[in-house]
C-alpha positions in Angstrom: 0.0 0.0 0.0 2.0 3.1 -0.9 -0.8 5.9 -0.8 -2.2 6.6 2.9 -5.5 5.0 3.1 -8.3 7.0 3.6 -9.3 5.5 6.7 -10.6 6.3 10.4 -9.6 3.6 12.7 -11.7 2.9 15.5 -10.3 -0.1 17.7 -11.7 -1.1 21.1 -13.1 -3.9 23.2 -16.7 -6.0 22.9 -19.6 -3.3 23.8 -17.3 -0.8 24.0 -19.7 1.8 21.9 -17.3 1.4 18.9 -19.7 -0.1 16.1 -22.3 2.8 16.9 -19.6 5.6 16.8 -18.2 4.3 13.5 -21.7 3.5 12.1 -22.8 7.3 13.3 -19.6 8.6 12.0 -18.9 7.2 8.7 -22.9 8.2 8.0 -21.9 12.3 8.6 -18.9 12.0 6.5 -20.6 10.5 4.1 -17.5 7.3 4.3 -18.5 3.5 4.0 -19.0 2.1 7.1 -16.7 -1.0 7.6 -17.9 -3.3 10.5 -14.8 -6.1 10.7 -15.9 -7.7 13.5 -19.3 -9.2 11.5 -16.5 -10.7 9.0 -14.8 -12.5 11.9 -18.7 -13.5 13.3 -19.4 -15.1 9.7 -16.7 -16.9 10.0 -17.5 -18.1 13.0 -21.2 -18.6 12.2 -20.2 -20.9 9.8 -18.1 -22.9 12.1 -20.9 -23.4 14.5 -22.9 -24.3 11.8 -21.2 -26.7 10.5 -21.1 -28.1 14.4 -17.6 -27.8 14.5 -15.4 -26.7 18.0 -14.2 -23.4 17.5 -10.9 -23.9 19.4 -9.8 -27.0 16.6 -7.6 -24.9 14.6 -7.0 -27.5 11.6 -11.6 -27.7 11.8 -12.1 -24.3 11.6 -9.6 -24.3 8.4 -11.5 -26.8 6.6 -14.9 -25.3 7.1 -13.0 -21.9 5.6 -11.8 -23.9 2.9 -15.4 -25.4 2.2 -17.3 -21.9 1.8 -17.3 -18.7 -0.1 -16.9 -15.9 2.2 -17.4 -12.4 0.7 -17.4 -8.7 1.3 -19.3 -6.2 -0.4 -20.3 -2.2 0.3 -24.1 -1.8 0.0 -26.0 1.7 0.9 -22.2 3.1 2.5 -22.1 -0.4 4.7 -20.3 -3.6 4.5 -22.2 -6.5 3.9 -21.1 -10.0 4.7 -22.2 -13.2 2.7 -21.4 -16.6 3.4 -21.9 -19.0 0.6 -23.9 -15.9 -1.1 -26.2 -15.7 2.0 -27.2 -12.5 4.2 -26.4 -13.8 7.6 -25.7 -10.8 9.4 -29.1 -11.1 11.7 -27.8 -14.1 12.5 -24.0 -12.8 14.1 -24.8 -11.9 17.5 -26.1 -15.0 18.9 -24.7 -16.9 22.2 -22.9 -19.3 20.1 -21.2 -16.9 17.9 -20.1 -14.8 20.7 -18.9 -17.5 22.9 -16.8 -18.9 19.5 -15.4 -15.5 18.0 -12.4 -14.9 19.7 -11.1 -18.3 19.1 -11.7 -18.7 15.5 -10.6 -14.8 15.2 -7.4 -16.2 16.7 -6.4 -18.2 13.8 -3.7 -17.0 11.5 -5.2 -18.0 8.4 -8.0 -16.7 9.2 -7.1 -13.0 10.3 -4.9 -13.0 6.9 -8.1 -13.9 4.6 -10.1 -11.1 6.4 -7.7 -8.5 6.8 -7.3 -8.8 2.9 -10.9 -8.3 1.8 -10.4 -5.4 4.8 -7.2 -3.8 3.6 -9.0 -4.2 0.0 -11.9 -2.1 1.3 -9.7 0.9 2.5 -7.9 1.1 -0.4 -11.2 1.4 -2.9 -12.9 3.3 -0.3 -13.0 6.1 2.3 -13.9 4.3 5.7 -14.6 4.4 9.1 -13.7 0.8 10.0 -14.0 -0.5 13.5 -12.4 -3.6 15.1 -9.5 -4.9 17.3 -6.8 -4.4 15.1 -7.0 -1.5 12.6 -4.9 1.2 13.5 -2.1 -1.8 14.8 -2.2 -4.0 12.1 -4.7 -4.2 9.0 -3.8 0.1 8.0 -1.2 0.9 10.7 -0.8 3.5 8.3 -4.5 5.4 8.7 -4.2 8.9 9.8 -6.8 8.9 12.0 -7.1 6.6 14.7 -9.1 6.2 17.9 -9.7 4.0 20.7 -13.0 3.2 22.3 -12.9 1.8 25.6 -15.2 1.5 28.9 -15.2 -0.1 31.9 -16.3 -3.7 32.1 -19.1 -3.2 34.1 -20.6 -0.8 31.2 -19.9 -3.1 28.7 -21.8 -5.9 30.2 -24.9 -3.8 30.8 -24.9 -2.6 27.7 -24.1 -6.1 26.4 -27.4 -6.8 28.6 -29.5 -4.3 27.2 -28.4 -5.7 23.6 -30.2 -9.1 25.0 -26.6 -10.6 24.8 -24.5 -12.6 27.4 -21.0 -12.2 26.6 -18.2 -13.8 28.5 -16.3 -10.2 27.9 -12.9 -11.1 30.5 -12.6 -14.6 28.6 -12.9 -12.6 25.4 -10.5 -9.4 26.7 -7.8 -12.4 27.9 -7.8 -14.0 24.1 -8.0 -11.0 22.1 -5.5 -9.7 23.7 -3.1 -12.1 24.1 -3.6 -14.2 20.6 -0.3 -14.2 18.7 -1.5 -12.7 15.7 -2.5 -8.6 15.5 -3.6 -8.8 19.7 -6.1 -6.6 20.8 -3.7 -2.8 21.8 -3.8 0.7 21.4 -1.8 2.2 18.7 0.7 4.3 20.4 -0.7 6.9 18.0 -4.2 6.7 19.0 -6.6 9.2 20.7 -8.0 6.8 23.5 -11.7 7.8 24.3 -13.8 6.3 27.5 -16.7 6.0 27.1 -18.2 4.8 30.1 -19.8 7.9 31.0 -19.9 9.3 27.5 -23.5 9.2 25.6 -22.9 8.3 21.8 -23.4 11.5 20.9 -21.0 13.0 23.2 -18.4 10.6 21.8 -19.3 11.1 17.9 -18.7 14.7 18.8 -15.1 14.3 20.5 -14.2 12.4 17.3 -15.6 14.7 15.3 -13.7 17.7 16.8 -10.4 16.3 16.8 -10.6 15.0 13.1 -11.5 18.7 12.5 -8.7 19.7 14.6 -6.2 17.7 12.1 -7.5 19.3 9.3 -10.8 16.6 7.9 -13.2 19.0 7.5 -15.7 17.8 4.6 -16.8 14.1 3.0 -14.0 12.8 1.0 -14.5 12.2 -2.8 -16.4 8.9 -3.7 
């Protein structure tokens, strides 16, 4: 990648507020919207679909290896397919969420994904969100930021999503996984948003990436 990406990065924890700052974010800018984490959930929906355990490394490459995963952008949003199927109402179950971190932990995995997500930034000006985008898939972007909160927060919130996460089990993986762990970029604005209302935090974001000089949509 030789030109800098046109890309906000917004990493952080499960529940941490990231997806609806990026989704809020990327929809003022008029940017795609780039949710990684539903990639890494497809994955891993097709993993527990084909009843296979998620910590089996050598499994989880075989299912990948049986089914077409795919990326597209559709009305400024990523949309994931698996096999040519919508099956993004079907990411956030108990299953999914217990699997993710483990099947996000594979090697072969992360490299597949972060392709079709580098891929993305490249065509496209993006807000993405995930654990790894200002680190690893564009440590490049010139804008980064990290969402955080405090656990408690996240598991209410997870609560009021009608979602039981195990969020220290998946903290302790993604964060200690040997490929692209779960860190702040050392160049990152770090935002807590624990006592933050979205709004609040969409417009910290937006004041700093006025501050360094984005002041209007890019070009599409």
């Amino acid at each position: 990648m030789s030109a800098i990406p046109q890309v906000i990065a917004l990493d952080g924890p499960a529940a941490s507020g990231k997806s609806s700052v990026a989704r809020v974010l990327a929809s003022r800018l008029g940017w795609i919207y780039v949710n990684t984490g539903n990639m890494y959930r497809a994955a891993t929906w097709a993993v527990v679909e084909a009843g296979v355990d998620a910590t089996d490394e050598a499994a989880v490459l075989r299912v990948m290896g049986a089914i077409s995963l795919e990326v597209t952008v559709e009305k400024r949003h990523s949309i994931v397919r698996v096999n040519g199927r919508d099956i993004e109402s079907e990411l956030n179950s108990e299953a999914v969420n217990r699997a993710v971190s483990h099947v996000a932990s594979v090697e072969a995995v992360r490299s597949q994904l972060v392709a079709m997500q580098q891929r993305l930034g490249q065509e496209h000006p993006v807000v993405m969100e995930g654990r790894d985008i200002g680190t690893f898939v564009f440590p490049d972007a010139p804008y980064k930021f990290y969402i955080d909160a405090h656990e408690d927060v996240r598991l209410a919130r997870r609560g009021l999503q009608g979602q039981a996460d195990a969020l220290q089990e998946r903290d302790r993986i993604d964060s200690t996984r040997k490929v692209a762990p779960l860190m702040v970029a050392e160049d990152a604005v770090i935002i807590d948003s624990s006592h933050l209302t979205l709004e609040q935090v969409v417009a910290r974001v937006m004041e700093i990436l006025h501050e360094r000089g984005l002041t209007s949509p890019a070009p599409h």
